[in-house]
N, C-alpha and C positions, 0 to 999 in steps of 0.2 A: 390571617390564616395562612399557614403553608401548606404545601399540596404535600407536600411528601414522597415525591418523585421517585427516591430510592426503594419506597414500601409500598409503590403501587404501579410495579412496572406495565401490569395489562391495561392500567388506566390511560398508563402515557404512552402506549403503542396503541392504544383504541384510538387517543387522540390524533396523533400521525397520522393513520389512517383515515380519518375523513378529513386532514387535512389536506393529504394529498388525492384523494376521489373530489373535491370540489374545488380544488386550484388553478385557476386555469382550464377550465371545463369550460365548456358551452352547455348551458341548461338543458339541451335535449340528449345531451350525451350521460346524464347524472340518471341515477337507477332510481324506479318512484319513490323510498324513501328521502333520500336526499332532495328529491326533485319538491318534495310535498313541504320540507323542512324550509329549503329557501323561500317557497314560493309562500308559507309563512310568513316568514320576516319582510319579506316584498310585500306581499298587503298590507302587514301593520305598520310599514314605513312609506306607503304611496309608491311602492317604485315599480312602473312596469317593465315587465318581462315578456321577451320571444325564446325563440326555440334556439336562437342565434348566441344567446346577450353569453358570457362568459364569467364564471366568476370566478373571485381571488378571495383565497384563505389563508390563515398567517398563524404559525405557531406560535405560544407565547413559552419562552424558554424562562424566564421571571419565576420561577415555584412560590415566590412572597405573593403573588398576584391573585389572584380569584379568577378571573378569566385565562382559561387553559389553550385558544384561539380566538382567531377573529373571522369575519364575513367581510369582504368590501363588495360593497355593492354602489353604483355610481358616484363613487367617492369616500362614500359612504362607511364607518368600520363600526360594527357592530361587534362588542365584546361579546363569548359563550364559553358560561361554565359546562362542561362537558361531566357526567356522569355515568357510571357504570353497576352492577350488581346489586344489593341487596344492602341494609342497615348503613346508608349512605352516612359517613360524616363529612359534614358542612362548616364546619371551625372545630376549631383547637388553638389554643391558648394555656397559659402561666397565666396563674389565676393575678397575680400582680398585675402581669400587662390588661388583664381585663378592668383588674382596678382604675390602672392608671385612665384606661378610654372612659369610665363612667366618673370618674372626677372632673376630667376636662369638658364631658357635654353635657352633663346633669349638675345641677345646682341643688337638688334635694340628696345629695350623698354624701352622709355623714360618718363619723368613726365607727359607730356600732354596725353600718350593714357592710362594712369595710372588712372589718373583724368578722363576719357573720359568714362573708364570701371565702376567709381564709380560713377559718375551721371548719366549714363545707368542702375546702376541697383539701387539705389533708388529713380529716377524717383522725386523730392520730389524740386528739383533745389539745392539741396546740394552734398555734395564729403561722408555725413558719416548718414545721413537720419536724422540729425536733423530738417528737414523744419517744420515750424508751420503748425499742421493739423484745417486746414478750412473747416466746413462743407458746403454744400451744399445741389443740386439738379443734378439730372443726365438728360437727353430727355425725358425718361419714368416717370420722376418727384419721383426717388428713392432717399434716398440720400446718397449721396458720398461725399470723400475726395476733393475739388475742387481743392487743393491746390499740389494735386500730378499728374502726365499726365498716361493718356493711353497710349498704344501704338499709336495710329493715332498721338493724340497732340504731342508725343512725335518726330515722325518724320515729324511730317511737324514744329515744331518750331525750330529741331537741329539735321537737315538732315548731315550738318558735320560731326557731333561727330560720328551718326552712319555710316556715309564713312570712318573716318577712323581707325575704329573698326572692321570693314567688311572689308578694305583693310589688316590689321592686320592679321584678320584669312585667306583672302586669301594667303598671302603670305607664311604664314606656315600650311596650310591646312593637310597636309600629315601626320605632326608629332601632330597636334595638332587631329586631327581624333584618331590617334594610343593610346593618352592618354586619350580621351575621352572614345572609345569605349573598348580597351583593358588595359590598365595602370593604370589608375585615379594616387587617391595620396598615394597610399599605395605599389607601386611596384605589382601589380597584373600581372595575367599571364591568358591570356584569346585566349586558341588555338582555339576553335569553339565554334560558338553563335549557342544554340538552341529555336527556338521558339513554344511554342505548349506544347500538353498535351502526356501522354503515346501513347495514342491511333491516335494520327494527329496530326505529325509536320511539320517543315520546319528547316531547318540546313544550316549552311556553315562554312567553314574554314575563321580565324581573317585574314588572308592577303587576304581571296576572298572576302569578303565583302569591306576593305579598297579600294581596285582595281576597285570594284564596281563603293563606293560610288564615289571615283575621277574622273570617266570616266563618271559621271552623276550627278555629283555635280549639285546643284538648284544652285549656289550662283549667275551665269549670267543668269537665267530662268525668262523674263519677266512676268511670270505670279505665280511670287515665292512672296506674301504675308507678307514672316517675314520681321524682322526689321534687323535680323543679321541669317544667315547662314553660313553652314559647312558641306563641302559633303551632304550628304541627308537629312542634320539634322538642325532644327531649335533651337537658339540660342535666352533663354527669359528670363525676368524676372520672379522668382516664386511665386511671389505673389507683387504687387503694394499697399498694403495694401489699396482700394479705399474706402471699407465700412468700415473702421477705428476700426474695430471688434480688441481684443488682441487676437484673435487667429492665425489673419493675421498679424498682426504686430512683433510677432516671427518671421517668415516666409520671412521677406523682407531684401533687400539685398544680394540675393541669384538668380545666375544663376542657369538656368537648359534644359538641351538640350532633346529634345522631336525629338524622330525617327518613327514618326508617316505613315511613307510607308515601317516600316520592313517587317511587312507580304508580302505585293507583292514583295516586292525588293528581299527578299529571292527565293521565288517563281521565279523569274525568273533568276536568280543566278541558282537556281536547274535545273530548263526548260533547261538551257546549257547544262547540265553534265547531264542527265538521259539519258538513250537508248530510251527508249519507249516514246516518247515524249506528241505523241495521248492519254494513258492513263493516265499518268502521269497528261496532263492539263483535262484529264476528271473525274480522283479523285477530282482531285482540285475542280470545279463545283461541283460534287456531296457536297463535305462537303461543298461549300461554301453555298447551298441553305438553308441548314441546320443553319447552325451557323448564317447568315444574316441576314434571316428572322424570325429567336427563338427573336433575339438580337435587331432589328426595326421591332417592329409592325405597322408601319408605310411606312417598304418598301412597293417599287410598285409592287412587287410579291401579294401581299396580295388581292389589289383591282382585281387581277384575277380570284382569287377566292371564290367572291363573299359571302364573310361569314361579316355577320353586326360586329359583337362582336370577337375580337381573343384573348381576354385576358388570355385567357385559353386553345389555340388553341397552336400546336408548330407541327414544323416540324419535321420527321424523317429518318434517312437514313438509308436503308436498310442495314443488312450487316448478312445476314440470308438468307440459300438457301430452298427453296421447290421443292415439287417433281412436277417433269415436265408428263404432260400426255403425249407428245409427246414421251419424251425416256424414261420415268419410272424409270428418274434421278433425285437428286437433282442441282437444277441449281440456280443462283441466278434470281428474275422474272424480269420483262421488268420496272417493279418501280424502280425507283431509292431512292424513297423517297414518304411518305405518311404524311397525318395529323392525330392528336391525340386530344381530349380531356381531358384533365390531371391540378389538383393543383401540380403546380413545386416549389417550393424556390424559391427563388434568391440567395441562396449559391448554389444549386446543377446545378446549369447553367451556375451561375462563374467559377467554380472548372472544367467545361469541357468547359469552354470557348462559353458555348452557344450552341456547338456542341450535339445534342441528336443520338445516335445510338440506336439500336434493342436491343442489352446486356447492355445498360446501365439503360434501364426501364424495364428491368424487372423484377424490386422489386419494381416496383410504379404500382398505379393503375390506370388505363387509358381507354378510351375507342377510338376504329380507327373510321373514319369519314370512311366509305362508299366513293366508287367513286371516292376519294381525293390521285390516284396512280398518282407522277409526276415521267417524264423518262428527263433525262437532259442529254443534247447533249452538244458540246463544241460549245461557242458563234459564231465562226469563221468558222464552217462544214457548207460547202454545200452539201455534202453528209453522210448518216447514211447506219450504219450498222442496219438493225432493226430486222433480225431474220436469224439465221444461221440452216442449215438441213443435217444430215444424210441421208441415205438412208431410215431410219425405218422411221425417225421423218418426214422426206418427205411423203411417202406412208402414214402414219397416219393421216395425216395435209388435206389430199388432194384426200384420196380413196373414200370418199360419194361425190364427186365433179366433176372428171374428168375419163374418163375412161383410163383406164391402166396407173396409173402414175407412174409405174416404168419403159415403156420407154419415158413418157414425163420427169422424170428424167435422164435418161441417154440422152437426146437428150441434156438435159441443160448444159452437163458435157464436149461435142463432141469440139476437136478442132480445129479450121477452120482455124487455121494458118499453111501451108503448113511446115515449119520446126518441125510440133508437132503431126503433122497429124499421125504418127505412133502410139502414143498413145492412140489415140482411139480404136485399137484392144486390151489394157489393161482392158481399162475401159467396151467395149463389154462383155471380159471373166470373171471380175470381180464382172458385174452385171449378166453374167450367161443367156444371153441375144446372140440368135443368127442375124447376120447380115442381113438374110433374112426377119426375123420377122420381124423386124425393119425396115425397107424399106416399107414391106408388111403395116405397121401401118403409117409411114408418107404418103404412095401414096393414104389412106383410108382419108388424109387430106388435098388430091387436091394437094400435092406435087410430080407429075409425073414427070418418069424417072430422078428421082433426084440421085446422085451419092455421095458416103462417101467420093468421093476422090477428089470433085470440092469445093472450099474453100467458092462461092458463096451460092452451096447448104445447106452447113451446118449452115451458117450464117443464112439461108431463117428456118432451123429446128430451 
């Protein structure tokens, strides 16, 4: 595979970029992404880490390669494909050179599925894309190449050839996944796929992903649309040449497989292996409202709120604490994300993948919409956390409200499960709160002759 360096300049400045935030760095100086990334590949390779260790990253300048940098870690080089946006592709290839690799490591590849793979991919009724180009008209009354097939025409007039081309790849699925995704044709060495920018990624290990994709491979998925599949990965022509353009006509004769569920596929690859699960998929949400909605102005997030014009409108995710009135802390607020008014690029949206954070605008000029605070839960909570209290931030919240709420919080506090029931003379002396009082203030709420030591009682405070 070649990267394509010239056609994906945000890919190879994203790569820069974390290649210089983790060079030479000392592990406590890396921002928790990055910190959570190495500290990855350091468990799955035994190697321990302090706050001290330093580590080394190396750009791979090679575009024939599959590994776009490296990790050294005591010694240690760890090859990483690096990935960015949306409808990832993963190889590309002249469908010859794919020939050529399935002759030299398969022994069941013979002339016909030879032939089968070169009228798949020039599409044109020829083996070498000589066919006469025929103009036409297309449904929409465009015009096109008539004389070459789409994908639809293609499978319904020689639904054969792609069976058994698709039985082909199923049968060596496993090795044929390992050269696409890790290998290509250059001997590449690709230990973990990264996808995402410094500040928000996603990661895995080459044999967790492989593992993955097999145990969810689309290629029996009734509701799987390609012509040809491979583990998660669709399998196409890259260009049909149809509008007979020479720009397209380069371009034809050439596979190219498109991994267009990497983001979630990773995402829940990681869902496996994180401790904290809960936050883990409510990071996830937080940026994903961010990125989604910057990226379709046309999501259904938008008609929620009610703004005629968003051309200029984008999302933002909080990641900046204020001072709380309750504890006269800084805490992060109950937004998770706000709207802005702002002239963006479309380089500076590419380059964070859509994602807008607090530190990333603040060299733009912007102004915040009023009112427009969203708080984002995870899709699947039936229940929310929605405000957590101290003893101060309680009495604070709640002193122009109720009378004495510092025993209406110690009542909230009181155990009523008889194996815990001891504990509540902690939290009495803690709150500095004597037994009597207390009693004396529930019985003033119609709570007579109630007892601290009947489980009933307590439940009733």
């Amino acid at each position: 595979m070649t990267r394509l360096k010239g056609s994906n300049l945000h890919g190879n400045k994203n790569e820069l970029m974390i290649v210089k935030a983790l060079n030479n760095k000392k592990f406590k100086d890396l921002n928790l992404n990055m910190k959570n990334f190495i500290r990855y590949i350091a468990k799955n390779e035994n190697i321990e880490l302090d706050n001290e260790y330093i580590i080394k990253s190396i750009y791979e300048k090679n575009n024939k390669l599959k590994q776009d940098l490296y990790v050294v870690l005591e010694n240690r080089t760890f090859g990483i494909s690096v990935k960015m946006g949306k409808g990832n592709s993963t190889h590309q290839e002249k469908c010859e050179d794919f020939i050529d690799f399935i002759l030299k490591h398969f022994n069941d590849v013979d002339q016909q599925l030879c032939d089968d793979i070169r009228f798949f991919a020039w599409c044109d009724g020829t083996l070498n894309g000589t066919g006469p180009v025929i103009m036409g008209y297309d449904e929409n009354n465009k015009p096109r190449v008539i004389s070459r097939l789409n994908k639809d025409e293609f499978i319904n007039k020689y639904p054969m050839i792609v069976k058994r081309i698709q039985d082909f790849l199923i049968k060596h699925e496993e090795d044929l996944l390992k050269h696409y995704l890790l290998v290509g044709n250059h001997d590449s060495k690709v230990d973990y796929i990264y996808h995402g920018t410094i500040e928000n990624g996603l990661w895995t290990s080459s044999d967790a992903v492989i593992d993955y994709q097999l145990k969810n491979s689309k290629v029996h998925d009734p509701h799987n649309t390609a012509l040809l599949s491979i583990g998660r990965m669709n399998i196409q022509v890259r260009n049909r040449g149809l509008n007979g353009s020479s720009s397209s006509e380069k371009k034809r004769g050439q596979l190219q497989l498109k991994y267009s569920s990497m983001e979630k596929d990773f995402a829940k690859i990681m869902f496996k292996e994180v401790g904290n699960k809960g936050t883990f998929i409510g990071d996830m949400e937080e940026f994903d409202i961010s990125k989604v909605m910057n990226q379709n102005k046309k999501h259904k997030n938008w008609k929620l709120l009610n703004i005629e014009d968003n051309s200029n409108i984008y999302v933002v995710k909080v990641d900046k604490k204020i001072l709380s009135h309750l504890s006269n802390k800084k805490v992060f607020p109950k937004s998770d994300a706000y709207l802005i008014q702002a002239d963006i690029s479309k380089d500076f949206l590419l380059e964070r993948e859509y994602l807008l954070k607090e530190n990333y605008i603040q060299d733009l000029e912007y102004n915040i919409i009023s009112n427009t605070g969203i708080s984002v839960k995870q899709r699947n909570s039936k229940k929310f956390t929605y405000q957590k209290f101290t003893k101060n931030s309680f009495l604070k919240a709640f002193e122009n409200f109720i009378d004495n709420p510092l025993f209406v919080f110690c009542g909230l506090l009181l155990y009523s499960n008889v194996k815990d029931m001891d504990k509540n003379e902690i939290i009495f002396s803690d709150l500095n709160i004597k037994k009597g009082d207390f009693i004396e203030y529930v019985n003033r709420l119609g709570l007579l002759n109630m007892s601290l030591k009947e489980s009933k009682d307590i439940d009733l405070i």
